[in-house]
One Martini backbone bead per residue (centre of mass of N, CA, C, O) as a GRO file, in nm:
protein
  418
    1UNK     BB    1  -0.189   1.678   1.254
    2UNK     BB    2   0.004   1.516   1.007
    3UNK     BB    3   0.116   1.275   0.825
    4UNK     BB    4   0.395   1.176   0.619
    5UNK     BB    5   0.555   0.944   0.746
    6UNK     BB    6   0.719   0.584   0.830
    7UNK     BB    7   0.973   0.422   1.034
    8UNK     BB    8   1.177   0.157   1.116
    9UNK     BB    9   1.412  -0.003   1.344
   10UNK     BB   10   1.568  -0.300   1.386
   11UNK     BB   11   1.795  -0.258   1.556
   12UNK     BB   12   1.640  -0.064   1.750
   13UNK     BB   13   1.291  -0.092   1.761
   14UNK     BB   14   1.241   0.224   1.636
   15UNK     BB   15   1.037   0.480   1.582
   16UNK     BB   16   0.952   0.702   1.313
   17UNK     BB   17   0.820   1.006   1.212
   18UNK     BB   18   0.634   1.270   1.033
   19UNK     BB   19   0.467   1.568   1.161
   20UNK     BB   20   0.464   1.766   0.956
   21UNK     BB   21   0.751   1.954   1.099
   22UNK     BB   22   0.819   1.667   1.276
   23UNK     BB   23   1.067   1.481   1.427
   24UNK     BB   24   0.945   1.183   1.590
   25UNK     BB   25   0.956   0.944   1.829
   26UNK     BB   26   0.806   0.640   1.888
   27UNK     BB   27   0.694   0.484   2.131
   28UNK     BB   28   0.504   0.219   2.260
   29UNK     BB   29   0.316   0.429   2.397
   30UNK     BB   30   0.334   0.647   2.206
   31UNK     BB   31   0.521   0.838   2.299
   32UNK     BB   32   0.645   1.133   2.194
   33UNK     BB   33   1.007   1.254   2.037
   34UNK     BB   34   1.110   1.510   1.940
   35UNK     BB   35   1.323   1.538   1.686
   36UNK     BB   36   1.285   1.790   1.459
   37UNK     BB   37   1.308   2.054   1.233
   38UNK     BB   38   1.147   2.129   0.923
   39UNK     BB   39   1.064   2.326   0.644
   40UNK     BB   40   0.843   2.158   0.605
   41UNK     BB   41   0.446   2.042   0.610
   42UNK     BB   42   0.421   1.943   0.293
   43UNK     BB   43   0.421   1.581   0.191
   44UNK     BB   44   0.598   1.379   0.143
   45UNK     BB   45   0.833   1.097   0.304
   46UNK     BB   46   1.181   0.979   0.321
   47UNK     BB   47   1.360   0.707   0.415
   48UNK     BB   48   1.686   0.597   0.585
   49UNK     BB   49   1.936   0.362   0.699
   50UNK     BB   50   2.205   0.345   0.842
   51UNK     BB   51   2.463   0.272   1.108
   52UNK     BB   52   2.426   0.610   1.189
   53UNK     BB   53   2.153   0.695   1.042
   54UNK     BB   54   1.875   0.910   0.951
   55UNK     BB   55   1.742   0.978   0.610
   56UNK     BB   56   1.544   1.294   0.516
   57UNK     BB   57   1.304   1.376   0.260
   58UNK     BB   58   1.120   1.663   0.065
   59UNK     BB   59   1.274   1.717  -0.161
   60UNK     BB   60   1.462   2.002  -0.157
   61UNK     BB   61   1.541   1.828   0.101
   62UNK     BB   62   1.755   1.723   0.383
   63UNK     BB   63   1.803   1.499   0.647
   64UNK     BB   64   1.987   1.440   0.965
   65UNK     BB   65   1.993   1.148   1.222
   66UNK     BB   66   2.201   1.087   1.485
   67UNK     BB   67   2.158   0.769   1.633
   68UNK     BB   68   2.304   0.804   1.918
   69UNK     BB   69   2.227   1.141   1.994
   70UNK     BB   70   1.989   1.280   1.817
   71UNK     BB   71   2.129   1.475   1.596
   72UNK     BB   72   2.016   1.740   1.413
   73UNK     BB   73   2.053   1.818   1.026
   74UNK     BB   74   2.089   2.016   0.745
   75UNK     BB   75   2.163   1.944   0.408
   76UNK     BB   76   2.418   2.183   0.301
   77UNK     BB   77   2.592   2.077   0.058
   78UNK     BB   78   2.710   2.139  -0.211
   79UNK     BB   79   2.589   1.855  -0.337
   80UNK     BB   80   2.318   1.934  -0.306
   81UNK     BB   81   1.967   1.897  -0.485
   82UNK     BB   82   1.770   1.703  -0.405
   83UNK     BB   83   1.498   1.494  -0.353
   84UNK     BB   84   1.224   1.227  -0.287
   85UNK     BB   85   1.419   0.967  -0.291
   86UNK     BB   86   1.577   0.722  -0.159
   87UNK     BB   87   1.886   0.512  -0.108
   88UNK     BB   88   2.079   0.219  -0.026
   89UNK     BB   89   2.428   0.162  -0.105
   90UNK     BB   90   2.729   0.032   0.064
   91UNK     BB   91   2.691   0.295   0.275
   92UNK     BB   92   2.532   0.478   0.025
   93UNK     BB   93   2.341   0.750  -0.029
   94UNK     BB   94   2.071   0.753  -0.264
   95UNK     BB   95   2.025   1.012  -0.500
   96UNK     BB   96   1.793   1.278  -0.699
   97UNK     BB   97   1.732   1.453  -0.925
   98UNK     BB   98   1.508   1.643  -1.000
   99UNK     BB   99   1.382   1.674  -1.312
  100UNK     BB  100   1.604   1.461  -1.353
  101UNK     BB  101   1.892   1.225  -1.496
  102UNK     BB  102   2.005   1.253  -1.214
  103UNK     BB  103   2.263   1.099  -0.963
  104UNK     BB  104   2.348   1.042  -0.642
  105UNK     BB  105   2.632   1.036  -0.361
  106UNK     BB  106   2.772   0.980  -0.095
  107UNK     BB  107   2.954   0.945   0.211
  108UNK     BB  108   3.002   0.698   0.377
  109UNK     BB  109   2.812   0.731   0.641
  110UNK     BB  110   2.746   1.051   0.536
  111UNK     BB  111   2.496   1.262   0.405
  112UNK     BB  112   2.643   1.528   0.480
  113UNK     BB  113   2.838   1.398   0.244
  114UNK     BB  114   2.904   1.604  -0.105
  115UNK     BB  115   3.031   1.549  -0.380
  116UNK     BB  116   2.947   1.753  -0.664
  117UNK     BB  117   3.101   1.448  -0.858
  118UNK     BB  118   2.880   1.277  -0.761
  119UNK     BB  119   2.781   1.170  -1.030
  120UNK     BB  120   2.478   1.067  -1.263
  121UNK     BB  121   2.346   0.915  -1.583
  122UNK     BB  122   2.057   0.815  -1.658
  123UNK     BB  123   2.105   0.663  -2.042
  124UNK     BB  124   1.852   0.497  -2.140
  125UNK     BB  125   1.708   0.758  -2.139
  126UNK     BB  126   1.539   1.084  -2.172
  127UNK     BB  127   1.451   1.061  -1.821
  128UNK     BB  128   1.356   1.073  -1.550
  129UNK     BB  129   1.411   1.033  -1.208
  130UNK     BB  130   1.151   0.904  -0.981
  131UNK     BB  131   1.327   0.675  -0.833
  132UNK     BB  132   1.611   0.577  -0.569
  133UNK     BB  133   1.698   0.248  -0.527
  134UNK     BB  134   1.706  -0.040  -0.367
  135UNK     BB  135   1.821  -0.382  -0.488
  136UNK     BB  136   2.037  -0.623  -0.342
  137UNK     BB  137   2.293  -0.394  -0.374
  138UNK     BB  138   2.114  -0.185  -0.605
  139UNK     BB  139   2.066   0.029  -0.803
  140UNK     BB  140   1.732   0.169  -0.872
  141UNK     BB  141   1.589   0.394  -1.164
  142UNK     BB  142   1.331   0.501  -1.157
  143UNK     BB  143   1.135   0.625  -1.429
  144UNK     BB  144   0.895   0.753  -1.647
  145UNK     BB  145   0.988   0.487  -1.913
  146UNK     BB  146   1.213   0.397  -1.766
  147UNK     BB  147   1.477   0.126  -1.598
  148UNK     BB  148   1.767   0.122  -1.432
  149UNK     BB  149   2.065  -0.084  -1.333
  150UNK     BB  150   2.322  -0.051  -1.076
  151UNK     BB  151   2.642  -0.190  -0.984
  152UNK     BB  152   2.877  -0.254  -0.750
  153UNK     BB  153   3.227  -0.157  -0.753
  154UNK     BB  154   3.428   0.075  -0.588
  155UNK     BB  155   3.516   0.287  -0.758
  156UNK     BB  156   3.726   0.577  -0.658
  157UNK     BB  157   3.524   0.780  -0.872
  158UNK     BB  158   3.291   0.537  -0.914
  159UNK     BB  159   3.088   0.277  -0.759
  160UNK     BB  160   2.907   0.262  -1.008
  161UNK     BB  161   2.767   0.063  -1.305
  162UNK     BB  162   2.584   0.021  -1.575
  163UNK     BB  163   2.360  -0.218  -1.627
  164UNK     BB  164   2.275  -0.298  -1.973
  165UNK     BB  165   2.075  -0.574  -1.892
  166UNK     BB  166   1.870  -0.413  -1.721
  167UNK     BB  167   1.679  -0.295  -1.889
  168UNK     BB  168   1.331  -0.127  -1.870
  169UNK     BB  169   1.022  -0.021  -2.081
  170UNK     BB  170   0.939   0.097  -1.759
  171UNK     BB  171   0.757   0.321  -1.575
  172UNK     BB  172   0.720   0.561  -1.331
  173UNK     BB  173   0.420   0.739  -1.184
  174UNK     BB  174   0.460   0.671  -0.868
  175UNK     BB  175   0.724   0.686  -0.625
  176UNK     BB  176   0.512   0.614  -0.397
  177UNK     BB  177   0.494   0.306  -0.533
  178UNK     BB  178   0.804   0.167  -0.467
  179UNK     BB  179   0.809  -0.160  -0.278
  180UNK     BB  180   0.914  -0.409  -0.104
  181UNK     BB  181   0.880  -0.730  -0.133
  182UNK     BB  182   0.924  -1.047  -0.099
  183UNK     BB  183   1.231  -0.955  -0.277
  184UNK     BB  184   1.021  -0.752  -0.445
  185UNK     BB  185   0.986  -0.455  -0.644
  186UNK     BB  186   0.681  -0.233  -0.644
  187UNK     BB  187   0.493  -0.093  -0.904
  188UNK     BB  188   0.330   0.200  -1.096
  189UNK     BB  189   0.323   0.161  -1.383
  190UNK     BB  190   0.456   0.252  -1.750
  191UNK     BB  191   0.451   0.234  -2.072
  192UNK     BB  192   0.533   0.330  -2.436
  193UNK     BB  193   0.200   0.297  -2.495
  194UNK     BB  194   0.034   0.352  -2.184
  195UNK     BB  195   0.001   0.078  -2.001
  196UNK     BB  196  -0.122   0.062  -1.722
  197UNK     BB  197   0.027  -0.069  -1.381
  198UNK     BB  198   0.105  -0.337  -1.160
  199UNK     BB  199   0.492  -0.398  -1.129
  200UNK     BB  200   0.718  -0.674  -1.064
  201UNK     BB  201   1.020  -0.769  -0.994
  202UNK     BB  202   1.201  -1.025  -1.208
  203UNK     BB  203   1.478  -0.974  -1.180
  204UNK     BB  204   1.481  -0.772  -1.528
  205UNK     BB  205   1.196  -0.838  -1.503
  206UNK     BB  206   0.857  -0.696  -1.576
  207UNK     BB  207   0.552  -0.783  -1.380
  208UNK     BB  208   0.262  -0.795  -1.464
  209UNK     BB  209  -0.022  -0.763  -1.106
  210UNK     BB  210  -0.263  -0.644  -1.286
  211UNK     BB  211  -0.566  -0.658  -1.294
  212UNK     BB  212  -0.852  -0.601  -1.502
  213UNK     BB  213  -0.994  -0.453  -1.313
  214UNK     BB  214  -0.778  -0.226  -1.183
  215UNK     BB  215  -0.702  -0.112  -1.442
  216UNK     BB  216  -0.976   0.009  -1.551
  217UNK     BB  217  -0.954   0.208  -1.300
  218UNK     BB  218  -0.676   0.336  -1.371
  219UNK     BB  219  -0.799   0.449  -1.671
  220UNK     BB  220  -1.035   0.611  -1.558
  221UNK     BB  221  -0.884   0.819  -1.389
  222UNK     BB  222  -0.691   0.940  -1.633
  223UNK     BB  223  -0.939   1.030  -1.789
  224UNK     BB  224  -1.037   1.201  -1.514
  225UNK     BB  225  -0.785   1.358  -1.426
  226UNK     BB  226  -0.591   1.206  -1.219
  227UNK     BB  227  -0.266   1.224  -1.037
  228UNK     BB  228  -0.077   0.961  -1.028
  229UNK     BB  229   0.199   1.099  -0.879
  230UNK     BB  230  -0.005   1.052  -0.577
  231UNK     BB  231   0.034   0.770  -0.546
  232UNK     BB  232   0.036   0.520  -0.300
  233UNK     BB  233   0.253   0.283  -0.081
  234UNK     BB  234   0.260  -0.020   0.070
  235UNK     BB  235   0.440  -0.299   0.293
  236UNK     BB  236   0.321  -0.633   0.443
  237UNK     BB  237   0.317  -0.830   0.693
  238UNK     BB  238   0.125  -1.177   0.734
  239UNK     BB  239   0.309  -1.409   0.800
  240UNK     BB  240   0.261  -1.537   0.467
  241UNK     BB  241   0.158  -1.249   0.355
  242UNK     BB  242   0.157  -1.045   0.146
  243UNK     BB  243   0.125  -0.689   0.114
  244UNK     BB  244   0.015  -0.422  -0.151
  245UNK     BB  245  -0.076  -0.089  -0.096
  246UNK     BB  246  -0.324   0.098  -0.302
  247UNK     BB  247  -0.332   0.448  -0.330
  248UNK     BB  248  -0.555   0.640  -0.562
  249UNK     BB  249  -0.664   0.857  -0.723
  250UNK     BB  250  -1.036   0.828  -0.796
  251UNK     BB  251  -1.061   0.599  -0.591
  252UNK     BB  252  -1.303   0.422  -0.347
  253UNK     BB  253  -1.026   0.244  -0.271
  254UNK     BB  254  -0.832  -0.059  -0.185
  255UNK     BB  255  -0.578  -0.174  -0.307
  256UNK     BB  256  -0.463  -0.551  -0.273
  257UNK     BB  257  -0.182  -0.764  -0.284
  258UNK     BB  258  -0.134  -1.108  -0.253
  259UNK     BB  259   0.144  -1.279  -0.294
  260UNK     BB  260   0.060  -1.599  -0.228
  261UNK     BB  261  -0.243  -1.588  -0.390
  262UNK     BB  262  -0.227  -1.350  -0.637
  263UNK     BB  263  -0.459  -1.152  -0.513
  264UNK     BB  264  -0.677  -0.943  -0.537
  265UNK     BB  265  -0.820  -0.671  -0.287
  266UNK     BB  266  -1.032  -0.469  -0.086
  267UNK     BB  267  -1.005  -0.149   0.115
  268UNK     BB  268  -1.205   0.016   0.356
  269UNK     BB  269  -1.377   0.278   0.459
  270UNK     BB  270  -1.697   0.325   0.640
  271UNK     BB  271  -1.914   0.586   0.526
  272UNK     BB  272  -2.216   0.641   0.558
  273UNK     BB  273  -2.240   0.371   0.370
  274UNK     BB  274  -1.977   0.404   0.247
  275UNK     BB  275  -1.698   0.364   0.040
  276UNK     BB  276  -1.348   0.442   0.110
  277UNK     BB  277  -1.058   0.458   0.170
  278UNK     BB  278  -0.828   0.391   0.317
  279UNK     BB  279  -0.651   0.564   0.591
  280UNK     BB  280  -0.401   0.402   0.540
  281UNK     BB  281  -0.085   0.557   0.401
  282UNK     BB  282   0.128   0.431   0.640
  283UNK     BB  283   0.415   0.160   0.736
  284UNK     BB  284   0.542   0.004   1.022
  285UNK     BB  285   0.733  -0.211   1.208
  286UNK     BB  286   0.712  -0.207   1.579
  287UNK     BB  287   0.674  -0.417   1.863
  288UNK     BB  288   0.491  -0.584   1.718
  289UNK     BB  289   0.370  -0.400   1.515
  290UNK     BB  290   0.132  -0.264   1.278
  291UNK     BB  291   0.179   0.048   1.193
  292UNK     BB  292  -0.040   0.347   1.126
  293UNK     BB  293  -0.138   0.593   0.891
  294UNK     BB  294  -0.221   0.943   0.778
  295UNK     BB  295  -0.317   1.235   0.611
  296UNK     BB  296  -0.525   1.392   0.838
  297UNK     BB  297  -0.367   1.278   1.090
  298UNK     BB  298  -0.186   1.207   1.399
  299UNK     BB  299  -0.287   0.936   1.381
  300UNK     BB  300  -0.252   0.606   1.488
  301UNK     BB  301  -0.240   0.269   1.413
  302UNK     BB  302  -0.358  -0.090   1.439
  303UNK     BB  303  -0.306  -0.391   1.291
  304UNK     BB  304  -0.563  -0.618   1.324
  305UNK     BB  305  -0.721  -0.946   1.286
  306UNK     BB  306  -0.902  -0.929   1.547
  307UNK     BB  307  -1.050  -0.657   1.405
  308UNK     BB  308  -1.408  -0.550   1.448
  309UNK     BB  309  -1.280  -0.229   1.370
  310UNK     BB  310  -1.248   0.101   1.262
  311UNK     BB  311  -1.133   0.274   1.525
  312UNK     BB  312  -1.491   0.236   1.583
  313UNK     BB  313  -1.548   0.225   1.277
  314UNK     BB  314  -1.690   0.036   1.077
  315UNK     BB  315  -1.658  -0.272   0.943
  316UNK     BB  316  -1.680  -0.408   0.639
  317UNK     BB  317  -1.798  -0.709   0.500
  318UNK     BB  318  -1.760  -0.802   0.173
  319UNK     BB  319  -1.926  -0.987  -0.046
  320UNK     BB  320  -1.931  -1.104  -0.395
  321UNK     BB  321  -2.072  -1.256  -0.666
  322UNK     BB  322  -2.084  -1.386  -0.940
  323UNK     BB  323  -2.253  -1.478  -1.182
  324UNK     BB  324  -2.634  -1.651  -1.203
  325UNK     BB  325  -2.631  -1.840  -1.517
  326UNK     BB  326  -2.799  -1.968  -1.765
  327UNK     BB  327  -2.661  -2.030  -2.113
  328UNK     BB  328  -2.996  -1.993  -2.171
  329UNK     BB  329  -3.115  -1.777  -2.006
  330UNK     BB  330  -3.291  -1.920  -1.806
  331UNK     BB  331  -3.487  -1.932  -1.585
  332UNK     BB  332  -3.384  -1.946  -1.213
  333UNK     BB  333  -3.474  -2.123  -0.941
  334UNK     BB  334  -3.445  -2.060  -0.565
  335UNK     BB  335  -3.323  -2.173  -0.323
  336UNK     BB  336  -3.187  -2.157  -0.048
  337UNK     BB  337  -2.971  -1.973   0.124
  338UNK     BB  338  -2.641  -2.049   0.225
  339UNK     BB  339  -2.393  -1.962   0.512
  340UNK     BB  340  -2.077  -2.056   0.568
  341UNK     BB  341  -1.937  -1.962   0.939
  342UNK     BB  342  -1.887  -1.773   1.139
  343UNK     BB  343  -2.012  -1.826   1.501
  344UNK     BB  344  -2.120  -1.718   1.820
  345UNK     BB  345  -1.940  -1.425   1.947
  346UNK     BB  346  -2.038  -1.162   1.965
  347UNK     BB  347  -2.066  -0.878   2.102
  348UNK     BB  348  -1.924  -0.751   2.306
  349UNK     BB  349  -2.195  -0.707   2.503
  350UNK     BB  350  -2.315  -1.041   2.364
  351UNK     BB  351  -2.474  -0.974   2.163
  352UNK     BB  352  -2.613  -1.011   1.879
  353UNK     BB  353  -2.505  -1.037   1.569
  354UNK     BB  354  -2.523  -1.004   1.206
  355UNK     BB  355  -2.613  -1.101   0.886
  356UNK     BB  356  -2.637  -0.972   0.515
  357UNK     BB  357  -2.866  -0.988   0.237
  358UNK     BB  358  -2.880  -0.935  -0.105
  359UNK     BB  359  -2.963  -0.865  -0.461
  360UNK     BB  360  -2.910  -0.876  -0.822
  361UNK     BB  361  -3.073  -0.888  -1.181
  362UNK     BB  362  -2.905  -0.607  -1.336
  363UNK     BB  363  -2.564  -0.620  -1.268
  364UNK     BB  364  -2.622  -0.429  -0.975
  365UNK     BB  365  -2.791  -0.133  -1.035
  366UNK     BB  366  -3.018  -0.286  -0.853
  367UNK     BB  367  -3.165  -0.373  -0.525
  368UNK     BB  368  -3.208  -0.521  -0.269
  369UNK     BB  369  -3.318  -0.570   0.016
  370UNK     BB  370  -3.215  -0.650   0.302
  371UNK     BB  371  -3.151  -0.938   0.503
  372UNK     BB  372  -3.138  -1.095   0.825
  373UNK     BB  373  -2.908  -1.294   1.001
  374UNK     BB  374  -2.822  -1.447   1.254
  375UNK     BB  375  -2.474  -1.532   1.432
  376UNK     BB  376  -2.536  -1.586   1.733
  377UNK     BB  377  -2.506  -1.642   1.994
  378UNK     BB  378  -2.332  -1.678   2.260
  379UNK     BB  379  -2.211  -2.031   2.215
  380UNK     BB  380  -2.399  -2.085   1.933
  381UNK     BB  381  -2.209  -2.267   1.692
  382UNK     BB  382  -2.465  -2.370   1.498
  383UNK     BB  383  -2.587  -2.185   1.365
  384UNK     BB  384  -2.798  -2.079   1.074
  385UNK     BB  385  -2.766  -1.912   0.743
  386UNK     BB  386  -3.088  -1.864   0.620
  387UNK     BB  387  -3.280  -1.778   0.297
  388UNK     BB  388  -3.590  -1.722   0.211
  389UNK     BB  389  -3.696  -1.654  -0.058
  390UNK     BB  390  -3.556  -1.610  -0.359
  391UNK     BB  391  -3.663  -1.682  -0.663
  392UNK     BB  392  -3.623  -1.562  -0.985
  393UNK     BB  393  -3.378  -1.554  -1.253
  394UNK     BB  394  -3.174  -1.434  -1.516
  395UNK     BB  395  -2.959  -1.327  -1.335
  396UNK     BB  396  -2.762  -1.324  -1.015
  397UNK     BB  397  -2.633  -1.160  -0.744
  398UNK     BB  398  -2.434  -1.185  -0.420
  399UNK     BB  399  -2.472  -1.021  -0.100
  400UNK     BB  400  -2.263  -1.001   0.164
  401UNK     BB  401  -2.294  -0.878   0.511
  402UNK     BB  402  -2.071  -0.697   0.779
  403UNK     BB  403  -2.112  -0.463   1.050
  404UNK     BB  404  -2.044  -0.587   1.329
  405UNK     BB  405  -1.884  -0.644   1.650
  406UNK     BB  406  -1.758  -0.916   1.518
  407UNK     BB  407  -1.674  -1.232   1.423
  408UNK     BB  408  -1.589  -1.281   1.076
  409UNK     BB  409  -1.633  -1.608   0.808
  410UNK     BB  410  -1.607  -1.707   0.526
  411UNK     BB  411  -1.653  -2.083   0.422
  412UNK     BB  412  -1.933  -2.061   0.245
  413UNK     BB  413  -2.205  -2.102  -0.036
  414UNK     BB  414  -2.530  -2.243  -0.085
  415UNK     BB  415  -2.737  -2.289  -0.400
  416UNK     BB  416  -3.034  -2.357  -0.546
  417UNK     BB  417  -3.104  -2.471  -0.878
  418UNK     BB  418  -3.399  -2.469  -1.167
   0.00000   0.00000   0.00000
């Protein structure tokens, strides 16, 4: 079975997933309870909750579970269309008709009925609409090139109204990577010139957060033909961190993006000494715990900060460091390498963990051999990781790595150069 989606329900405590073509509730223990079979089995789904139902998609269909009783079943109202995403608005859920300018809204808290004279068309751009969400108690119409928000007005023909003042000249290029995040809602846009990005809703106007390195990353992906509207994304809070992980096709890394530091970095399953995409590629907290899902298997992970492997295969840990070049071109000599680090833990076993240090005089293209210094038995707390015999450069590139079941924690590097 694969992982399709994950939701979870903070009023009820309750995870839902869909695996292959099965809606089921996952405990806390694990243990999983069918409550329904949709009619797909491949595809991303999306959810949504309110206040008496729990509303899943999988673009052609619609599907309804009544969150007291847990009976199950499909939407088949005339006004149903297909959506790819829903959002919730004032008791209403919001659906889109695929491949098409037009959305609709169901009946107050009954997915399962659908009027089909409720609906409008986003009307600023004649572009479909990409994805329809909820932000702030807004109707927010991600399209092809441009995005649009409704605001709720209550009226008895039509609840929504376009809000004309909040258009914006961004389109959203995979649906499922547009999720709120610290009050704000992230997304893989395109401007109308081409530029891609990833873009955060800041009130009616939309701010590109995606560094030069990342850009670079994803247009080179678009000029060899990779697919971005399969790109997703999920987002997660850590203490006071937030995280919007994107996962991108043509990509071998996750980019990650935490909203505190504004820093973008990556993060990878390590397979056979290669980095790949990360594993994680839906997320629900529930239970007091972060958990995660992937398109592979129907098995389910734990994000822990405090796990020094995934899921027992190596968890890589990777430093790179800027160029050390000196600007008159000048050979630079170099004393010790010193690294200022987490020590003393060790490994499961007691057994001593390694940091592994390598460098590259030409710009990354080629390597020296890895060298490994102890990061201390356990309990040995001031061990120091230091390695002579640097040589000179004029360019220099330091590369640390750990990839031991051990806690690691880089807290600076000191090199002198002469």
């Amino acid at each position: 079975m694969k992982c399709r989606g994950l939701r979870a329900n903070p009023s009820q405590n309750a995870l839902y997933g869909v695996f292959d073509n099965l809606l089921v509730r996952v405990a806390s223990s694990g243990v999983r309870t069918a409550l329904g079979v949709l009619t797909s089995r491949n595809g991303y789904v999306d959810f949504a909750f309110g206040t008496l139902q729990l509303v899943i998609v999988d673009g052609p269909n619609g599907y309804v579970l009544d969150l007291a009783t847990e009976s199950f079943q499909r939407i088949v109202a005339v006004g149903w269309r297909g959506s790819n995403r829903l959002g919730y608005v004032k008791g209403s859920f919001l659906f889109a008709d695929p491949q098409t300018g037009e959305f609709y809204i169901s009946a107050l808290e009954d997915a399962a009925s659908l009027d089909p004279l409720d609906f409008a068309t986003a009307s600023s751009s004649p572009d479909d609409v990409v994805a329809p969400l909820d932000d702030h108690g807004e109707a927010v119409l991600l399209g092809e090139v441009t995005n649009e928000t409704w605001n709720y007005t209550g009226a008895a023909d039509f609840p929504l109204e376009h809000n004309d003042g909040a258009d914006m000249d961004i389109g959203c290029l995979a649906a499922f990577t547009a999720h709120s995040l610290n009050g704000s809602l992230y997304w893989l846009g395109r401007d109308k010139n081409g530029a891609v990005r990833v873009y955060r809703r800041n009130g009616y106007q939309p701010v590109p957060v995606s560094n030069t390195a990342l850009n670079e990353k994803l247009a080179a992906a678009i000029r060899a033909g990779e697919d971005m509207s399969k790109a997703i994304a999920f987002a997660q809070m850590q203490g006071e961190h937030g995280f919007y992980w994107l996962n991108v096709p043509g990509l071998d890394s996750t980019w990650v993006y935490d909203t505190k530091a504004s820093e973008w970095h990556e993060r990878t399953d390590f397979v056979l000494g290669s980095h790949t995409r990360h594993r994680a590629k839906f997320h629900a907290y529930c239970y007091g715990r972060h958990i995660v899902g992937g398109e592979t298997t129907g098995d389910l992970w734990e994000l822990d900060i405090n796990a020094n492997t995934n899921a027992g295969d190596p968890l890589a840990r990777d430093r790179i460091s800027p160029h050390y070049a000196d600007p008159t071109g000048a050979p630079t000599v170099f004393g010790p390498f010193e690294l200022d680090c987490k020590v003393g833990s060790g490994k499961p076993d007691g057994s001593e963990a390694v940091v592994s240090l390598r460098f590259s005089d030409d710009g990354g293209k080629t390597w020296s051999a890895w060298r490994n210094e102890s990061l201390g038995a356990v309990g040995r707390w001031q061990t120091r990781q230091r390695w002579l015999g640097m040589g000179s450069s004029r360019d220099r590139v330091w590369h640390v790595r750990c990839i031991d079941d051990a806690a690691f924690a880089i807290i600076r590097a000191m090199v002198r150069g002469r």
